[in-house]
N, CA, C and O atoms as a DFTB+ gen file, in Angstrom:
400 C
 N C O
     1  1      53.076     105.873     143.791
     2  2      53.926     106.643     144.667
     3  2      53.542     106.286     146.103
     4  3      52.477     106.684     146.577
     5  1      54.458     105.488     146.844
     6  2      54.288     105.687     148.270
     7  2      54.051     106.899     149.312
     8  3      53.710     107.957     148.784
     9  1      54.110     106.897     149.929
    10  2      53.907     107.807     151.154
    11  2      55.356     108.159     151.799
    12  3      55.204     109.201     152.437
    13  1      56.596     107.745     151.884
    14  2      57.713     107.900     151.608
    15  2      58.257     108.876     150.537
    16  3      59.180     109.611     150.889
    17  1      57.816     108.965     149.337
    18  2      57.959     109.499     148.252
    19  2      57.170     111.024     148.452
    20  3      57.665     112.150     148.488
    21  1      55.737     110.579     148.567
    22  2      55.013     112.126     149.159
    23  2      55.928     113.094     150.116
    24  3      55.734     114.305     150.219
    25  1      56.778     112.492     150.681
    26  2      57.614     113.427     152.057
    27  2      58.331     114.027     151.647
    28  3      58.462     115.204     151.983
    29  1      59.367     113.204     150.406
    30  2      60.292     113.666     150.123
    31  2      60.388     115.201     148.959
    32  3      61.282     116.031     148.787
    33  1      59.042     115.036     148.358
    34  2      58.436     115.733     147.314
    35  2      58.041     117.346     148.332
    36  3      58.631     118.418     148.195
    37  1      56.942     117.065     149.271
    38  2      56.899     118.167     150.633
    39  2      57.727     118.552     150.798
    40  3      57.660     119.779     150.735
    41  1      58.902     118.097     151.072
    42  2      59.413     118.928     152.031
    43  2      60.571     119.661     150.734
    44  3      61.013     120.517     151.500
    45  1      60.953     119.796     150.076
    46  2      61.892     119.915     148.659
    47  2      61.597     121.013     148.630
    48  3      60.478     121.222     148.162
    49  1      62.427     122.272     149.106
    50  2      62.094     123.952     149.160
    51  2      61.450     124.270     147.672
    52  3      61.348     123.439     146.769
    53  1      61.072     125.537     147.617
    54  2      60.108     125.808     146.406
    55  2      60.905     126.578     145.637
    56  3      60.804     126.724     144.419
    57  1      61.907     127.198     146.544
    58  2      62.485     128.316     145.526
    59  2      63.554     128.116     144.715
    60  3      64.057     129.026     144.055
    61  1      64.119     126.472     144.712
    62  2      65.012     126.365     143.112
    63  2      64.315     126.277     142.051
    64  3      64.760     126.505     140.926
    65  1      62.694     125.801     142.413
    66  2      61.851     125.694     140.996
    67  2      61.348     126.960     140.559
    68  3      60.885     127.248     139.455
    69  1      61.486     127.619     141.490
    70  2      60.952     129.314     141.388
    71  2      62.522     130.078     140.279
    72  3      62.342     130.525     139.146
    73  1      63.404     130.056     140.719
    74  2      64.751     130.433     140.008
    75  2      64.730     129.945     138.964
    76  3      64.818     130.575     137.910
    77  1      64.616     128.798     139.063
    78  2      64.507     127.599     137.724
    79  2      63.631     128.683     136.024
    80  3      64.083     129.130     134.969
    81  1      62.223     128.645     136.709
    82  2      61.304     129.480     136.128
    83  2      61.456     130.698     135.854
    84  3      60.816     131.219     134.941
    85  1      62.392     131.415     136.647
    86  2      62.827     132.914     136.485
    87  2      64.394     132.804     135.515
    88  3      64.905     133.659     134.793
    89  1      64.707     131.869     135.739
    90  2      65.825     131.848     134.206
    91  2      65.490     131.567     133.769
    92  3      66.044     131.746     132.685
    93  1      64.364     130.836     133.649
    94  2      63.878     130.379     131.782
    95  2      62.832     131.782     131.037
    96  3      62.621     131.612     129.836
    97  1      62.371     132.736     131.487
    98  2      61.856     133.571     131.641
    99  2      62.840     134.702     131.367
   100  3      62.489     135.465     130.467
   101  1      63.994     134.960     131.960
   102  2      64.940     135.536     131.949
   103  2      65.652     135.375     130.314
   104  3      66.217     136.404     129.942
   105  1      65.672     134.497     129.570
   106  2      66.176     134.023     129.127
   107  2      65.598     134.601     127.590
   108  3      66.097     135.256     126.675
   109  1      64.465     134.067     127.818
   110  2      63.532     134.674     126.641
   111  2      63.319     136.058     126.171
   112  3      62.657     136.300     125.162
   113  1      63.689     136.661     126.654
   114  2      64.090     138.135     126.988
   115  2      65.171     138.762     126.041
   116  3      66.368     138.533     126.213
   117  1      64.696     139.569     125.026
   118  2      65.844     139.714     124.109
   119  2      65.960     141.491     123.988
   120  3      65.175     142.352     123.592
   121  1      67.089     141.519     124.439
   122  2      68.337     142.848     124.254
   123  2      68.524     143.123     122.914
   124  3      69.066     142.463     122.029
   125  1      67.620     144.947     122.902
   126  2      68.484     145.266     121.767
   127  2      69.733     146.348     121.717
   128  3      69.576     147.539     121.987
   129  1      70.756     145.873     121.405
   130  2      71.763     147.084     121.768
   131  2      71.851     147.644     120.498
   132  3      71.604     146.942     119.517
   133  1      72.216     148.984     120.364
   134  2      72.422     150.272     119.822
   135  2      74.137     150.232     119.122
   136  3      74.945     149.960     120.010
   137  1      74.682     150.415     117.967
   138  2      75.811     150.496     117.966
   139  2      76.415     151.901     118.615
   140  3      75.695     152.900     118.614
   141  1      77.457     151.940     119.047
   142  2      77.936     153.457     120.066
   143  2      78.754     154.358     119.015
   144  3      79.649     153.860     118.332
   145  1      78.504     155.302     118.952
   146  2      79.402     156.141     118.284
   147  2      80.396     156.946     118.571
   148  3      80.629     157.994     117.970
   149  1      81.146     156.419     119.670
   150  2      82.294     156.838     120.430
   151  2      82.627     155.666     120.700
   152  3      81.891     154.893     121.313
   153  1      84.225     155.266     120.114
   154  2      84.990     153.958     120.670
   155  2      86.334     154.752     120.812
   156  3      86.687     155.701     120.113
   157  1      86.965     154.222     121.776
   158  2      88.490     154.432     122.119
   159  2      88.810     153.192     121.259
   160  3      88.162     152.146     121.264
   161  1      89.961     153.476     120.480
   162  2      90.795     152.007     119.672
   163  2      91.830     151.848     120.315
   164  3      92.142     150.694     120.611
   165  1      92.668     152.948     120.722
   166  2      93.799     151.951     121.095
   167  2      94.623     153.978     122.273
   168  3      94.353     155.163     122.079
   169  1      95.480     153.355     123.214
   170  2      95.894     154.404     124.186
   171  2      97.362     153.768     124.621
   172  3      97.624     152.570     124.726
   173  1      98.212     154.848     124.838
   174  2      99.355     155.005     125.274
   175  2      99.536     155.837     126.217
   176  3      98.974     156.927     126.106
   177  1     100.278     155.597     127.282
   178  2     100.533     156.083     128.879
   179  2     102.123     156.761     128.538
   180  3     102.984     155.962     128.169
   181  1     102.493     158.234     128.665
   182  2     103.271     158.941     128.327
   183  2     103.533     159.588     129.938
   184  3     104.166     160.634     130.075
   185  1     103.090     158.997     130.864
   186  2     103.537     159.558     132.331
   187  2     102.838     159.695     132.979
   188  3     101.682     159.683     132.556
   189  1     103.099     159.930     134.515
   190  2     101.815     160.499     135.328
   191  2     100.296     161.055     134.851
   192  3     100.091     162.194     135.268
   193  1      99.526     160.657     134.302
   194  2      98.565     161.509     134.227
   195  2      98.640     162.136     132.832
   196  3      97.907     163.078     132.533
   197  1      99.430     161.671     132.076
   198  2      99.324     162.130     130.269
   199  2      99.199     160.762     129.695
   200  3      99.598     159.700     130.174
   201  1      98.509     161.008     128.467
   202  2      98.512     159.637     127.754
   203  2      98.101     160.092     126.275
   204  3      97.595     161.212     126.218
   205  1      98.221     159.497     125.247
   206  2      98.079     160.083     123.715
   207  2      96.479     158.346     123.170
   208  3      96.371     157.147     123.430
   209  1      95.945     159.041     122.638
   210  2      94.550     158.223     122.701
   211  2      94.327     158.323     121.342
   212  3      94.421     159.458     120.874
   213  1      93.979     157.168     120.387
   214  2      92.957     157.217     119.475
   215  2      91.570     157.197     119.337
   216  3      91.086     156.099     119.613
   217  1      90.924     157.894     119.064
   218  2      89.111     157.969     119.261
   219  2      88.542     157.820     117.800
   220  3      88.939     158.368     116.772
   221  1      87.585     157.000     117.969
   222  2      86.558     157.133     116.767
   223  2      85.445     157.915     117.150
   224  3      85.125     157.942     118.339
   225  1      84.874     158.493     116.386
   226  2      83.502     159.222     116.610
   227  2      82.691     159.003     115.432
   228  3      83.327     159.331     114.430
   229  1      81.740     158.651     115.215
   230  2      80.996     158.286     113.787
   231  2      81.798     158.128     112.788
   232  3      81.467     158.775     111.794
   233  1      82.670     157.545     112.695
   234  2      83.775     156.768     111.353
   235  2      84.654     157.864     111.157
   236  3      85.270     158.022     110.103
   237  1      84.778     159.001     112.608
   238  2      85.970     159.524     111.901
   239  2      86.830     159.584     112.974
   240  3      86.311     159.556     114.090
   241  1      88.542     159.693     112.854
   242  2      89.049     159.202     113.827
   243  2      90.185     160.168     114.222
   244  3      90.962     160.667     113.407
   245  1      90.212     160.437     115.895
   246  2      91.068     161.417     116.181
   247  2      92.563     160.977     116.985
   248  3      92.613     159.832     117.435
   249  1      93.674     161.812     117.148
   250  2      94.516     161.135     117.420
   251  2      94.533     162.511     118.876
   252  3      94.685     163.664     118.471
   253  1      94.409     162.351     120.144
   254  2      93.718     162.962     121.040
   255  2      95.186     162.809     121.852
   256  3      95.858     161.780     121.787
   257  1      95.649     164.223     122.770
   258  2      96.370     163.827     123.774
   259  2      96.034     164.700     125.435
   260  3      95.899     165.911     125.611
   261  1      95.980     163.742     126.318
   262  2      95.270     164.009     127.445
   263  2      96.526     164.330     128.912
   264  3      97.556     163.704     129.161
   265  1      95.983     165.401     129.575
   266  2      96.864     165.563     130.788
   267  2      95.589     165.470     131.821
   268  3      94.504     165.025     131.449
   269  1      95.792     165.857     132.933
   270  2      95.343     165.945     134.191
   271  2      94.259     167.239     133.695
   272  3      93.063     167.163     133.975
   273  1      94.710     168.177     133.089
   274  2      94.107     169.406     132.805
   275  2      93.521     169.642     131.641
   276  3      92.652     170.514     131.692
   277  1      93.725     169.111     130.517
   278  2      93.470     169.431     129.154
   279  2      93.466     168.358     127.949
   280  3      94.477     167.687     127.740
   281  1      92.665     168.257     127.404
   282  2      92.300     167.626     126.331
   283  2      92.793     168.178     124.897
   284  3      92.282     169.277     124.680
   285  1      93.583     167.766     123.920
   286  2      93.940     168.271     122.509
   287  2      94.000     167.325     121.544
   288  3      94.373     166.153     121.574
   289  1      93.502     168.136     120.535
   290  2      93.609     167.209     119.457
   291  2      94.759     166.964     118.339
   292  3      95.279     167.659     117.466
   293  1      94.820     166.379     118.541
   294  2      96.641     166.430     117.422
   295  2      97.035     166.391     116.513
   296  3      98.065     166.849     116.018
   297  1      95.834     165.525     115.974
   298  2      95.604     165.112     114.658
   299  2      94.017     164.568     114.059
   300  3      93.037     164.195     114.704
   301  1      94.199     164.684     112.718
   302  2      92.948     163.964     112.395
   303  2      93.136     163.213     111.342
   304  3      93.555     163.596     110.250
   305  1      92.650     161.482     111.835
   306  2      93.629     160.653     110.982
   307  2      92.469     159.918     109.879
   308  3      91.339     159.627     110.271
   309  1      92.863     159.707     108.667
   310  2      92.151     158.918     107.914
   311  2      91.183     157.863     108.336
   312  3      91.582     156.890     108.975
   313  1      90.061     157.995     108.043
   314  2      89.080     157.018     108.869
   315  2      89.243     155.291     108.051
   316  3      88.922     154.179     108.471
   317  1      89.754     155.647     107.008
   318  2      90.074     154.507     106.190
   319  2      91.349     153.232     106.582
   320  3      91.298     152.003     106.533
   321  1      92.410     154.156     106.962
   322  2      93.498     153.347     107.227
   323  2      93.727     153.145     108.239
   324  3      93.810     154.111     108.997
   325  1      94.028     151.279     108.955
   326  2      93.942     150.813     110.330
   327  2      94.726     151.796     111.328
   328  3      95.276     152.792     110.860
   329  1      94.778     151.512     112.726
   330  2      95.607     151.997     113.485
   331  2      96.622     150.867     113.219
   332  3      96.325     149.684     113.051
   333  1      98.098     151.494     113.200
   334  2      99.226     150.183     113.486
   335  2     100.157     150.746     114.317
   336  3     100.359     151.867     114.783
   337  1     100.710     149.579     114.380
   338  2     101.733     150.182     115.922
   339  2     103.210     151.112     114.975
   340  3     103.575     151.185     113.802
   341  1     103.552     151.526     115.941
   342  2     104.658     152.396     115.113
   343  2     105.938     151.761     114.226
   344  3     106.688     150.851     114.582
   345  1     105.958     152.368     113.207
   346  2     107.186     151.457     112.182
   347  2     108.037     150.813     112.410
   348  3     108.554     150.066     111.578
   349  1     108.559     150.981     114.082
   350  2     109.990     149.809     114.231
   351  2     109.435     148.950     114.823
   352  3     110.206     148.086     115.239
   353  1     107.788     148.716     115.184
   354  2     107.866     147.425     115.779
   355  2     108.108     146.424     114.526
   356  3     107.504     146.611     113.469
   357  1     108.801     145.609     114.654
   358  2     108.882     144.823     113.141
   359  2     107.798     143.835     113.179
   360  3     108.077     143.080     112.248
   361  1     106.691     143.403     113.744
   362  2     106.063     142.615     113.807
   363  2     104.987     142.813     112.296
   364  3     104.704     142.051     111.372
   365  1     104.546     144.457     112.688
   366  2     103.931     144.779     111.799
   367  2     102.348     144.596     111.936
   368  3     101.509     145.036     111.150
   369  1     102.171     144.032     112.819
   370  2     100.739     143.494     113.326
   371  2      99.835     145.196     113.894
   372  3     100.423     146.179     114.343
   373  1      98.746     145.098     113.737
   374  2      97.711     146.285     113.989
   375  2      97.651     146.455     115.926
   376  3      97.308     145.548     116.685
   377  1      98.018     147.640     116.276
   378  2      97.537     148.132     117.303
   379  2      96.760     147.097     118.046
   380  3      95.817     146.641     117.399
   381  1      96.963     146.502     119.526
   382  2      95.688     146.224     120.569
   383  2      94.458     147.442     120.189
   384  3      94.463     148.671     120.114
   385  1      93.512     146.444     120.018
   386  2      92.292     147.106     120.207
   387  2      91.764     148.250     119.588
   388  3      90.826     149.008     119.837
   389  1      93.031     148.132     118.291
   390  2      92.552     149.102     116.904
   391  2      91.174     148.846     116.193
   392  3      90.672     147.815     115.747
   393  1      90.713     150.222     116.249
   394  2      89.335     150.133     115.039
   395  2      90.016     149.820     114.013
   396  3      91.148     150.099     113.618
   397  1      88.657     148.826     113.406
   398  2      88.872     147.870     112.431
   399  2      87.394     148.243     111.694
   400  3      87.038     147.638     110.683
């Protein structure tokens, strides 16, 4: 190694090898997540400030409708059978973001 080479090595800031080292560090690092026992599956917007909501809560599932003021429950739907979208869509395909 020349003396040319020594300069270029000096002067080469420290802190991408520092980042460098802190993502590899970072990395190794393992997350344990928790499954949640509250999921929203799927929601409909019925106006200003009302909307009709499906909720899961520990495998059982509510059919919830919400205003500005009040929370009700409307129904309580089989925890077994998917959410699907309503009978005339002819597609027939399951709810966005239905529990599954």
């Amino acid at each position: 190694m020349n003396r040319g080479d020594q300069t270029i090595i000096a002067q080469t800031p420290w802190w991408p090898r520092l980042f460098e080292r802190l993502v590899c560090f970072l990395r190794k690092i393992k997350v344990r997540r928790h499954e949640r026992s509250l999921r929203l599956c799927d929601s409909l917007a019925l106006g200003e400030k009302r909307f009709i909501t499906v909720v899961e809560c520990e495998h059982h599932r509510f059919l919830l409708g919400v205003t500005g003021q009040s929370i009700s429950l409307l129904h309580t739907l089989d925890s077994e059978a998917p959410v699907t979208a309503r009978e005339g869509n002819q597609s027939g395909r399951t709810a966005e973001g239905a529990c599954e």
